[in-house]
N, CA, C and O atoms as CSV, one atom per row, in Angstrom:
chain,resi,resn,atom,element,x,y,z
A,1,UNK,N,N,0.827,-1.184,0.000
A,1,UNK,CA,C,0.000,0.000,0.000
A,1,UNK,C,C,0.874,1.251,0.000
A,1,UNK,O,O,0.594,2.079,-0.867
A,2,UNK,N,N,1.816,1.511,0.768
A,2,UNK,CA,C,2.599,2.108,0.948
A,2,UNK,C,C,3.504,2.570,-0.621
A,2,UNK,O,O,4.149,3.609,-0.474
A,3,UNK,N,N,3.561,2.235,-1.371
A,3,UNK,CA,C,4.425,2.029,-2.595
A,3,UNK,C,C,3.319,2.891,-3.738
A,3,UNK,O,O,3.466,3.832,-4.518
A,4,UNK,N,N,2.008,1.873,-3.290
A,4,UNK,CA,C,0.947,2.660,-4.840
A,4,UNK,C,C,0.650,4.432,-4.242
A,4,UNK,O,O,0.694,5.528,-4.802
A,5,UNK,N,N,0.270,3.859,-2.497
A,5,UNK,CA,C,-0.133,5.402,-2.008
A,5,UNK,C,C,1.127,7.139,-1.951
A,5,UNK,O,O,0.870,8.324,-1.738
A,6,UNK,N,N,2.290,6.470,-2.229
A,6,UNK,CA,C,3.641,7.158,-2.032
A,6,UNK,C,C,3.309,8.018,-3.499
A,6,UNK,O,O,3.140,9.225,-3.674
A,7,UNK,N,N,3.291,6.735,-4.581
A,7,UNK,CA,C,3.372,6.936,-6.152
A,7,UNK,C,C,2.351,8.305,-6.737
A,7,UNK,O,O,2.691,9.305,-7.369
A,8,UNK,N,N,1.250,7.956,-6.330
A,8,UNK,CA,C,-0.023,8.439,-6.305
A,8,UNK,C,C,-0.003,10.261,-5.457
A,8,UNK,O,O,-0.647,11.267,-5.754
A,9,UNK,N,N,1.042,10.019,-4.347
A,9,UNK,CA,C,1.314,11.631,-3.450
A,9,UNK,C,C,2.276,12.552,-4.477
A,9,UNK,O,O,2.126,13.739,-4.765
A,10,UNK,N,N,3.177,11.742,-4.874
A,10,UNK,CA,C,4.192,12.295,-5.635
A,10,UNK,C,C,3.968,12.499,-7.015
A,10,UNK,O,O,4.833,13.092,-7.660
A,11,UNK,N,N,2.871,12.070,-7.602
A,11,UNK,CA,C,2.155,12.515,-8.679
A,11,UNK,C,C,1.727,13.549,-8.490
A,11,UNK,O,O,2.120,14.441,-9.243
A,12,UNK,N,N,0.874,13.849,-7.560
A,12,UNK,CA,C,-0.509,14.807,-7.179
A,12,UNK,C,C,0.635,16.244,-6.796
A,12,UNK,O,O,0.483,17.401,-7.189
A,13,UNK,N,N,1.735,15.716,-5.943
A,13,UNK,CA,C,2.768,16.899,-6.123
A,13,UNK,C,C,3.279,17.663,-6.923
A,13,UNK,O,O,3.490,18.863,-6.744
A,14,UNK,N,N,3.581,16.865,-8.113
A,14,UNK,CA,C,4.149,17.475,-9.648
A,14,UNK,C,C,2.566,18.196,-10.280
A,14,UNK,O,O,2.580,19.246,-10.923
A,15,UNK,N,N,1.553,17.605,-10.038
A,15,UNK,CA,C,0.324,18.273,-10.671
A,15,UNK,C,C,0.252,19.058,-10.038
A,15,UNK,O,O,-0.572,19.847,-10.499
A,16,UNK,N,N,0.858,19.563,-8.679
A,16,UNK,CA,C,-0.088,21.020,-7.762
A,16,UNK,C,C,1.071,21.901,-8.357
A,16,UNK,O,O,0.697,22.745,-9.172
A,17,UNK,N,N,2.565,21.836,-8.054
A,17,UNK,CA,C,3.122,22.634,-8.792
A,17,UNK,C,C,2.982,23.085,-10.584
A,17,UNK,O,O,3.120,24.226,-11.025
A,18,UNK,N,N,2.649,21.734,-11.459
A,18,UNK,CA,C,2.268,22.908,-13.007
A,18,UNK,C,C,0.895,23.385,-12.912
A,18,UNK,O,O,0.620,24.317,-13.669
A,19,UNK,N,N,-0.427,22.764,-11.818
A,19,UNK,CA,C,-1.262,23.877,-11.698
A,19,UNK,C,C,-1.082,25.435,-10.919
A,19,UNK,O,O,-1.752,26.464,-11.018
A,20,UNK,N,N,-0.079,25.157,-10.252
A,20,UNK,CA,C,0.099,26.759,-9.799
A,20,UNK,C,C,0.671,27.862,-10.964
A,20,UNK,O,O,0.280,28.986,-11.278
A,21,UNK,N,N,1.664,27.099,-11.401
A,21,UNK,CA,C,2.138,27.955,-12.657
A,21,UNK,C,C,0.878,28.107,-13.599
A,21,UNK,O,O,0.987,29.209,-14.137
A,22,UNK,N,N,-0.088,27.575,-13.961
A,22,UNK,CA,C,-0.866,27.672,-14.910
A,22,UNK,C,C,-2.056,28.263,-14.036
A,22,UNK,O,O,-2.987,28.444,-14.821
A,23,UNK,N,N,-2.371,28.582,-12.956
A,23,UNK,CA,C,-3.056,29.317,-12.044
A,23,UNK,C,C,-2.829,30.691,-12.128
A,23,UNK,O,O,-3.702,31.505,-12.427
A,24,UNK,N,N,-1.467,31.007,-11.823
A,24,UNK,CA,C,-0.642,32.312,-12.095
A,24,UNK,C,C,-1.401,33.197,-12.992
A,24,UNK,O,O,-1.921,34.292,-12.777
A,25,UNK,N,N,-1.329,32.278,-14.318
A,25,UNK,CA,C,-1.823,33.229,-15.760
A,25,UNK,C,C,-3.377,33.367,-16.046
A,25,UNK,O,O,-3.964,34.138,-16.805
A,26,UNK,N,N,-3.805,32.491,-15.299
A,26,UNK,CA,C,-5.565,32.395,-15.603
A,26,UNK,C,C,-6.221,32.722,-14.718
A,26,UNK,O,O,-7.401,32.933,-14.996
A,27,UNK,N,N,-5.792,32.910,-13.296
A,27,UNK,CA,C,-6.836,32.760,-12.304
A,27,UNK,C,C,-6.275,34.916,-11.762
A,27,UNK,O,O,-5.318,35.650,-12.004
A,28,UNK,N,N,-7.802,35.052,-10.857
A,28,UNK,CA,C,-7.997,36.476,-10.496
A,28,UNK,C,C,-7.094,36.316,-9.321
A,28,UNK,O,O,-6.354,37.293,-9.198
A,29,UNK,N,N,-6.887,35.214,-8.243
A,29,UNK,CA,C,-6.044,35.449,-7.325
A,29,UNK,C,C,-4.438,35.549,-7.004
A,29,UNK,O,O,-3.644,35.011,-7.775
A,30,UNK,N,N,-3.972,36.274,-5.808
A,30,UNK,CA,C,-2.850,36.515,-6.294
A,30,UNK,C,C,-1.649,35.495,-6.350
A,30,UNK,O,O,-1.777,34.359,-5.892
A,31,UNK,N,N,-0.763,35.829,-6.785
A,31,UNK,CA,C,0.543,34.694,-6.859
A,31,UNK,C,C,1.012,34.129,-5.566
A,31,UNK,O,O,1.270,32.932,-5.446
A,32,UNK,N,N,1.144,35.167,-4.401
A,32,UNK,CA,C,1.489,35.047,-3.424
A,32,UNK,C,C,0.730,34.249,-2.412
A,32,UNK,O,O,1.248,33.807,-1.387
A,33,UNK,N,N,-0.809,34.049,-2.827
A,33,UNK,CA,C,-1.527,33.051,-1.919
A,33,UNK,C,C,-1.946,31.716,-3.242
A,33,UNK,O,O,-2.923,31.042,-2.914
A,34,UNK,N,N,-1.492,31.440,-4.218
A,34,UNK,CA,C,-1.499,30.301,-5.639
A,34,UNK,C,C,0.072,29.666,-4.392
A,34,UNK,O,O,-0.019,28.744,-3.582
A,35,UNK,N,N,0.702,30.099,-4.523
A,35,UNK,CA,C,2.236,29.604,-4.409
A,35,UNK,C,C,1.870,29.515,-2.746
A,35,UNK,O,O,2.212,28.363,-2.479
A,36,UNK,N,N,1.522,29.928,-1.896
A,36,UNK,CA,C,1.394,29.453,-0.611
A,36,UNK,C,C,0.507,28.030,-0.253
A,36,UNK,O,O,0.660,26.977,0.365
A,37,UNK,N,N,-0.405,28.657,-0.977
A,37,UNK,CA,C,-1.488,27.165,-0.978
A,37,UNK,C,C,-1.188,25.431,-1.678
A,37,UNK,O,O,-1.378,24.310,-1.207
A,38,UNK,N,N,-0.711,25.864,-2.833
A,38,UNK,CA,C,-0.148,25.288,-3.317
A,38,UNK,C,C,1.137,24.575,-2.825
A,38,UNK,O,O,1.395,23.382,-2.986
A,39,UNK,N,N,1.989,25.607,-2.128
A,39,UNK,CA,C,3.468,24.797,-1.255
A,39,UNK,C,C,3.042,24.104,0.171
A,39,UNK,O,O,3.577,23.352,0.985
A,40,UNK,N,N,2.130,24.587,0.063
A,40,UNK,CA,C,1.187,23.462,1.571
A,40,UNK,C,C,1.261,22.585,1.251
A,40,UNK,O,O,2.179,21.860,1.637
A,41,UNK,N,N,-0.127,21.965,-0.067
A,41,UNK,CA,C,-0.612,20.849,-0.696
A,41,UNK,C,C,0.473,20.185,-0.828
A,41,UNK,O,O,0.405,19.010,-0.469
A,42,UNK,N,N,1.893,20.717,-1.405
A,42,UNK,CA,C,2.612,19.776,-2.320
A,42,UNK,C,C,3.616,19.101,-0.353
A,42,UNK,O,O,3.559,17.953,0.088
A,43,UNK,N,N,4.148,19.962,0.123
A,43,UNK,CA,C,4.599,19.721,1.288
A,43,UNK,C,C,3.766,18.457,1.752
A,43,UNK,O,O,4.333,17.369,1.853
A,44,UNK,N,N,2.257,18.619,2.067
A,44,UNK,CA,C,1.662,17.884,2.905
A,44,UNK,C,C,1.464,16.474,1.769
A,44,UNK,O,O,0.858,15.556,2.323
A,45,UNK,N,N,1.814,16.211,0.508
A,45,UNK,CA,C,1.925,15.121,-0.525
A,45,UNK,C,C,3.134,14.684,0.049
A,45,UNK,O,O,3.066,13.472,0.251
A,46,UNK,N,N,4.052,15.092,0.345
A,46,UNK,CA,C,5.689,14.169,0.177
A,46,UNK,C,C,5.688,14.012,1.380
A,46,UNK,O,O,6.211,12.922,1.613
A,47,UNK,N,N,5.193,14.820,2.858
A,47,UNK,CA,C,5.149,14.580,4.038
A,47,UNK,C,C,4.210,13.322,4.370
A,47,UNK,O,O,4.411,12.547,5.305
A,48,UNK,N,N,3.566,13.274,3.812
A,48,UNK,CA,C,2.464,12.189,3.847
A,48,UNK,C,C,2.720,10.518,3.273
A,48,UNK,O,O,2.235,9.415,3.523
A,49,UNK,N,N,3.630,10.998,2.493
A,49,UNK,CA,C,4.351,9.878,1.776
A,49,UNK,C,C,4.955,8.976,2.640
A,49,UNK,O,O,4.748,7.778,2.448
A,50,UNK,N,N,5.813,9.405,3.750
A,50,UNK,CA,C,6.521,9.036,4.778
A,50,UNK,C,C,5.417,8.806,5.983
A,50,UNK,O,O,5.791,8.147,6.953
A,51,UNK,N,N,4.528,9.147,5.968
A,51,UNK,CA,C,3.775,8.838,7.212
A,51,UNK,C,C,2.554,7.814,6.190
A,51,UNK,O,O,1.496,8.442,6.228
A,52,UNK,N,N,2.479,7.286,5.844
A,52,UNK,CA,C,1.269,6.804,5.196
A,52,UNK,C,C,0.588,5.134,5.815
A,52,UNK,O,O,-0.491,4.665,5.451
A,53,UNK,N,N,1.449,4.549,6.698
A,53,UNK,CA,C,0.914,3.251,7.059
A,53,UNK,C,C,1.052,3.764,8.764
A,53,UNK,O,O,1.356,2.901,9.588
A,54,UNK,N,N,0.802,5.267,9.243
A,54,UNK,CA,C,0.585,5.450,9.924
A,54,UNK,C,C,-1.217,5.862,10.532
A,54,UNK,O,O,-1.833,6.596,9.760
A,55,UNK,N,N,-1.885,5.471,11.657
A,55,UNK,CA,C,-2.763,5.652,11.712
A,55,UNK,C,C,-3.662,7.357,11.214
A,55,UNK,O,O,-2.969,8.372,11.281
A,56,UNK,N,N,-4.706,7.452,10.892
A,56,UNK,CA,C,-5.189,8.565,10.027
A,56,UNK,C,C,-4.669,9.035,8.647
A,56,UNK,O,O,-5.269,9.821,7.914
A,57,UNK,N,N,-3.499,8.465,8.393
A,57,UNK,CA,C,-3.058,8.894,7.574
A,57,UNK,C,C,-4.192,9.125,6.243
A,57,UNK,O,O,-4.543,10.233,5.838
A,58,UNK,N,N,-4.757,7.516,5.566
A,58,UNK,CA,C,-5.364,7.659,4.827
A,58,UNK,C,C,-6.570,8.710,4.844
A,58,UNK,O,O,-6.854,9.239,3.770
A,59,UNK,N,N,-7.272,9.038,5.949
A,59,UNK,CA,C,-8.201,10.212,6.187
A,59,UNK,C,C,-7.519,11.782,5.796
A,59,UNK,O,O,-8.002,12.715,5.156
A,60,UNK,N,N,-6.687,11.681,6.222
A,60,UNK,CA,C,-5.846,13.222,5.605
A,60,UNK,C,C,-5.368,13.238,3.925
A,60,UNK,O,O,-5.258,14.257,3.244
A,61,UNK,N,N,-5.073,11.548,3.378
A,61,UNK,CA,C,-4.812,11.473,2.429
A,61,UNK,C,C,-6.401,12.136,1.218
A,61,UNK,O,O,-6.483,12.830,0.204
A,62,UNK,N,N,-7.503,11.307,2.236
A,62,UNK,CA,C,-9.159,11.706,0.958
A,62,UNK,C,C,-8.704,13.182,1.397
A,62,UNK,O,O,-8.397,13.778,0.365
A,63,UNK,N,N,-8.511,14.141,2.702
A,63,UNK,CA,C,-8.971,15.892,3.015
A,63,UNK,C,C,-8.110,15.896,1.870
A,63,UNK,O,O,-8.610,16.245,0.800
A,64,UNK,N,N,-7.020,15.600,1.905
A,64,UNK,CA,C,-6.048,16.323,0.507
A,64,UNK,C,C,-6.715,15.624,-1.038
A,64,UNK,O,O,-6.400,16.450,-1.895
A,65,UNK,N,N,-7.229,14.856,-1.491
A,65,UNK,CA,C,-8.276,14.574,-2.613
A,65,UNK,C,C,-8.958,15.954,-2.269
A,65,UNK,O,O,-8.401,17.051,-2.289
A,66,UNK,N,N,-10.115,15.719,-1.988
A,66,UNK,CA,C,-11.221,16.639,-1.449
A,66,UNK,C,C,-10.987,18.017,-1.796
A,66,UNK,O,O,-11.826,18.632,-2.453
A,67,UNK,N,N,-9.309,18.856,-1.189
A,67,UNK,CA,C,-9.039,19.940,-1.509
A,67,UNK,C,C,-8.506,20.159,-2.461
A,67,UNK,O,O,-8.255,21.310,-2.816
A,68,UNK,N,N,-8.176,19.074,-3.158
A,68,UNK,CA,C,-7.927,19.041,-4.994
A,68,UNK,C,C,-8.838,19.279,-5.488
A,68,UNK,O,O,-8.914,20.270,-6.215
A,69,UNK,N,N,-9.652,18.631,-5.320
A,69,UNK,CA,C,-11.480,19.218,-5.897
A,69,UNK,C,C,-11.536,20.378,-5.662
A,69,UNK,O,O,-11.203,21.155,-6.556
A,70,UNK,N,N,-11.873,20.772,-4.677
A,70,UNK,CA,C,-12.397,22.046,-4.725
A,70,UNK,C,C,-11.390,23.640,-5.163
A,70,UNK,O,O,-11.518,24.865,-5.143
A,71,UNK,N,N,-10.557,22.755,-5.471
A,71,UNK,CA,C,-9.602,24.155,-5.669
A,71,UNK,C,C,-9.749,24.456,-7.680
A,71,UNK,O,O,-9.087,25.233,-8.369
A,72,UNK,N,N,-10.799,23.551,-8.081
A,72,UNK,CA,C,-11.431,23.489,-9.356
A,72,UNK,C,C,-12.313,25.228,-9.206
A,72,UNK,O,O,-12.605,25.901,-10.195
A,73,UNK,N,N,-12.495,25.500,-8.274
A,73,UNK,CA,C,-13.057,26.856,-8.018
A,73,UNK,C,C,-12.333,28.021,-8.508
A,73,UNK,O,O,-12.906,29.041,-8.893
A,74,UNK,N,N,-10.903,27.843,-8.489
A,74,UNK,CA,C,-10.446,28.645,-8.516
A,74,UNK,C,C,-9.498,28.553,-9.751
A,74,UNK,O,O,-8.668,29.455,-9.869
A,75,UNK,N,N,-9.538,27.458,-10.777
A,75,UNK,CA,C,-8.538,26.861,-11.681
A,75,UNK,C,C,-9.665,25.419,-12.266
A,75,UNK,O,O,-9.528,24.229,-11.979
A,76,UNK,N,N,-10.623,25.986,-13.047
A,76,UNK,CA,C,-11.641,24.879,-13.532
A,76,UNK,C,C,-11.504,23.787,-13.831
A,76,UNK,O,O,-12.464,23.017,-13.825
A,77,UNK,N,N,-10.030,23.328,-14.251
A,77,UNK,CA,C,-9.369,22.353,-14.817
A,77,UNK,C,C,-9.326,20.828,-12.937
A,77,UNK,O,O,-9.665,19.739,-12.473
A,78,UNK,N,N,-8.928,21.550,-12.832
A,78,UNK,CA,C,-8.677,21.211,-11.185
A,78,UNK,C,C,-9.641,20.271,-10.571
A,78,UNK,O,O,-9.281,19.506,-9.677
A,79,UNK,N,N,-11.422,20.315,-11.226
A,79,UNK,CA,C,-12.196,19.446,-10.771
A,79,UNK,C,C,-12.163,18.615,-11.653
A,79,UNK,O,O,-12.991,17.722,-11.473
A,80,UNK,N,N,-11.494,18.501,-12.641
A,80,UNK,CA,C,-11.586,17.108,-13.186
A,80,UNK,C,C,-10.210,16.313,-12.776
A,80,UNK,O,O,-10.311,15.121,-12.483
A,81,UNK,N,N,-8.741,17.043,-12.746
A,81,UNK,CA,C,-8.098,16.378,-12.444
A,81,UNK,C,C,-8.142,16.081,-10.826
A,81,UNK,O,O,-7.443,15.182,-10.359
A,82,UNK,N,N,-8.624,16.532,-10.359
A,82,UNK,CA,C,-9.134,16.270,-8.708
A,82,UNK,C,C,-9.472,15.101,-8.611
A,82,UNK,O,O,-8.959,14.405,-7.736
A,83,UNK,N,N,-10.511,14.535,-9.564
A,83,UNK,CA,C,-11.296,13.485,-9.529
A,83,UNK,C,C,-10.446,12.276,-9.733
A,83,UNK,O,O,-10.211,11.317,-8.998
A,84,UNK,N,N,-9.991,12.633,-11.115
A,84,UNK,CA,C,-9.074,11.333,-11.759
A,84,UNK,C,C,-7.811,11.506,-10.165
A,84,UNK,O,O,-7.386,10.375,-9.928
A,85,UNK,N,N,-7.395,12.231,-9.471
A,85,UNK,CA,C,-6.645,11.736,-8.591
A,85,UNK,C,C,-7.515,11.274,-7.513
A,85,UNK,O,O,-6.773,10.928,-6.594
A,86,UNK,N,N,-8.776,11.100,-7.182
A,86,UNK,CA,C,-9.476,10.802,-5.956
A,86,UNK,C,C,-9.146,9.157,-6.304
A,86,UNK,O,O,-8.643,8.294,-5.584
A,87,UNK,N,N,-9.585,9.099,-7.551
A,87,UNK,CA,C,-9.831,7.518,-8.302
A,87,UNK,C,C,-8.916,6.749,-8.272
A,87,UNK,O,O,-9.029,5.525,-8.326
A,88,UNK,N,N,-7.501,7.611,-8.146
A,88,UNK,CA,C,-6.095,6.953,-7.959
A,88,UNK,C,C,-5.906,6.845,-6.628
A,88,UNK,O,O,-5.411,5.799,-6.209
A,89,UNK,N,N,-6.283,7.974,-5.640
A,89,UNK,CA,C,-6.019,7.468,-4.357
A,89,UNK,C,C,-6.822,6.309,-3.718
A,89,UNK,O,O,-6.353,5.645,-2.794
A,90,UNK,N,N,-8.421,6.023,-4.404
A,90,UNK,CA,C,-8.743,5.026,-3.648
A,90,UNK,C,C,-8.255,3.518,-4.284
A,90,UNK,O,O,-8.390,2.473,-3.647
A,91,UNK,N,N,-7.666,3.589,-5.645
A,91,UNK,CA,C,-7.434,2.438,-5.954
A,91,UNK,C,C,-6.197,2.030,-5.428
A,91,UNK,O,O,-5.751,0.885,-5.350
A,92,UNK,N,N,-5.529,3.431,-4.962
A,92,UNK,CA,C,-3.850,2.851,-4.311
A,92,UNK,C,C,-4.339,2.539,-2.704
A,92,UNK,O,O,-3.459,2.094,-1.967
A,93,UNK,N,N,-5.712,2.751,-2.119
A,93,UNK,CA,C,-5.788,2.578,-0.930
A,93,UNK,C,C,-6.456,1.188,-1.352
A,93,UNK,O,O,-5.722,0.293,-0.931
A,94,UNK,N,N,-7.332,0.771,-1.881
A,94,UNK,CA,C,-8.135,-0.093,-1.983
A,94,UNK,C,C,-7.286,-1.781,-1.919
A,94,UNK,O,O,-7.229,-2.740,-1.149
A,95,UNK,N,N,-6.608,-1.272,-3.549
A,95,UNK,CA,C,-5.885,-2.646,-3.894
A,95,UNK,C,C,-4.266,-2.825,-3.271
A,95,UNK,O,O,-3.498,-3.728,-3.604
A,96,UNK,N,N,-4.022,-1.932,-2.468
A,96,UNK,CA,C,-3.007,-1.611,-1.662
A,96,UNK,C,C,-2.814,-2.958,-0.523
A,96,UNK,O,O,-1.963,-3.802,-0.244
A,97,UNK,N,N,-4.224,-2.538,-0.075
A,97,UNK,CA,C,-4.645,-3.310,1.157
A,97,UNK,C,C,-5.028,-4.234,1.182
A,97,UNK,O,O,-5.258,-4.873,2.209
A,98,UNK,N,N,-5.326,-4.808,-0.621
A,98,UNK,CA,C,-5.439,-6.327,-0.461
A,98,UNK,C,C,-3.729,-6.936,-0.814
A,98,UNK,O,O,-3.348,-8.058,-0.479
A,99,UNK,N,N,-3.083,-6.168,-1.365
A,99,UNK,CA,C,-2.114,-6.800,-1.673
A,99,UNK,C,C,-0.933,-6.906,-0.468
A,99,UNK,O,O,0.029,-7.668,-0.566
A,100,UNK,N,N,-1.145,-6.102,0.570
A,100,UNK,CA,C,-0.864,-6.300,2.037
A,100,UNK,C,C,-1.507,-7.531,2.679
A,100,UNK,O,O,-0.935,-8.229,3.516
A,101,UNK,N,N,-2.895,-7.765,2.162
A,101,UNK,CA,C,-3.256,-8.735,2.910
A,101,UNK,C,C,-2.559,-10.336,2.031
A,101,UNK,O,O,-2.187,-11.349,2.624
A,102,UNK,N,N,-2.557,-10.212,1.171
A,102,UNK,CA,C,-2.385,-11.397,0.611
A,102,UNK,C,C,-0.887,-11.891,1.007
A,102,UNK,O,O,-0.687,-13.073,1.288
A,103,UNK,N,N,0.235,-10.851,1.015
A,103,UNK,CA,C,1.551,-11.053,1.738
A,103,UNK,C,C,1.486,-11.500,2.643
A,103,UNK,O,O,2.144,-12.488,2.969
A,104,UNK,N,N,0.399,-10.726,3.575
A,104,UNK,CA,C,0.591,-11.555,4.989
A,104,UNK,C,C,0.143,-12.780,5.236
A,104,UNK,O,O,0.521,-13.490,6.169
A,105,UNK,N,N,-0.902,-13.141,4.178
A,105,UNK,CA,C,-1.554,-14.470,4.377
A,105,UNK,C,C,-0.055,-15.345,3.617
A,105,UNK,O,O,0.169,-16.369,4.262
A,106,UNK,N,N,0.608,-15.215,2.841
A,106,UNK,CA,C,1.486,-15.886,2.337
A,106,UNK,C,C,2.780,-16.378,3.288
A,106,UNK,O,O,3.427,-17.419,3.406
A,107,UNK,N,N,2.795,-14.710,4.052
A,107,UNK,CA,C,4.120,-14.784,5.102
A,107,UNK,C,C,3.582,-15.780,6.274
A,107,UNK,O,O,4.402,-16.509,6.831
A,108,UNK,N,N,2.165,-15.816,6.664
A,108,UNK,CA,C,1.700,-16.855,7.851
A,108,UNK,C,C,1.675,-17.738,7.360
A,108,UNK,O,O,2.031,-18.623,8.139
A,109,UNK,N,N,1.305,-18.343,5.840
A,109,UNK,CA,C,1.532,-19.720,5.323
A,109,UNK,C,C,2.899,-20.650,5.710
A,109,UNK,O,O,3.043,-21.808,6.102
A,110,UNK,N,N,3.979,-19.348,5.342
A,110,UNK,CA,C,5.153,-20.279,5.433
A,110,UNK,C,C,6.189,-20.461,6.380
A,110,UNK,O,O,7.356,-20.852,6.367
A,111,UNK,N,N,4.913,-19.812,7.662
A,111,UNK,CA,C,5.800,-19.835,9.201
A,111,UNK,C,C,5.399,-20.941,9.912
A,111,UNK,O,O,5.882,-21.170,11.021
């Protein structure tokens, strides 16, 4: 889980930085709160990366989906790629966790 959910943060990182640059030129707000908000999101992607088979993690992982969405408010493009990353985070949480489970059923097989 750890591996698809890492893959999936560090994607969503490289997408918040070329949406800020492409925010810059299209959107009414200013640079100085695009590039703050934005160095949160991407911070709290690679910070998260490292904490991710820690408890809550995955709950902070959907708030950060969630605020991909809605930042489609401010950069229209944003609610669709929001989505296609919600779809990636639950499939890296989903099939993550079976493929954790199946290791472990393999690792108790051969103890």
């Amino acid at each position: 889980m750890r591996t698809l959910c890492s893959s999936t943060l560090i994607g969503e990182a490289l997408l918040l930085l070329f949406a800020a640059l492409v925010a810059m030129q299209l959107s009414h707000v200013s640079a100085a709160t695009i590039w703050t908000v934005s160095g949160i999101a991407m911070l709290l992607c690679v910070l998260l990366c490292g904490a991710i088979t820690r408890p809550g993690a995955v709950a902070v992982g959907w708030a950060l989906q969630l605020g991909l969405i809605a930042s489609g408010f401010v950069l229209p493009t944003m609610f669709g790629l929001g989505a296609v990353f919600a779809g990636l985070w639950w499939c890296s949480v989903h099939y993550g966790r079976k493929i954790d489970e199946i290791k472990a059923a393999r690792a108790a097989a051969t103890a």
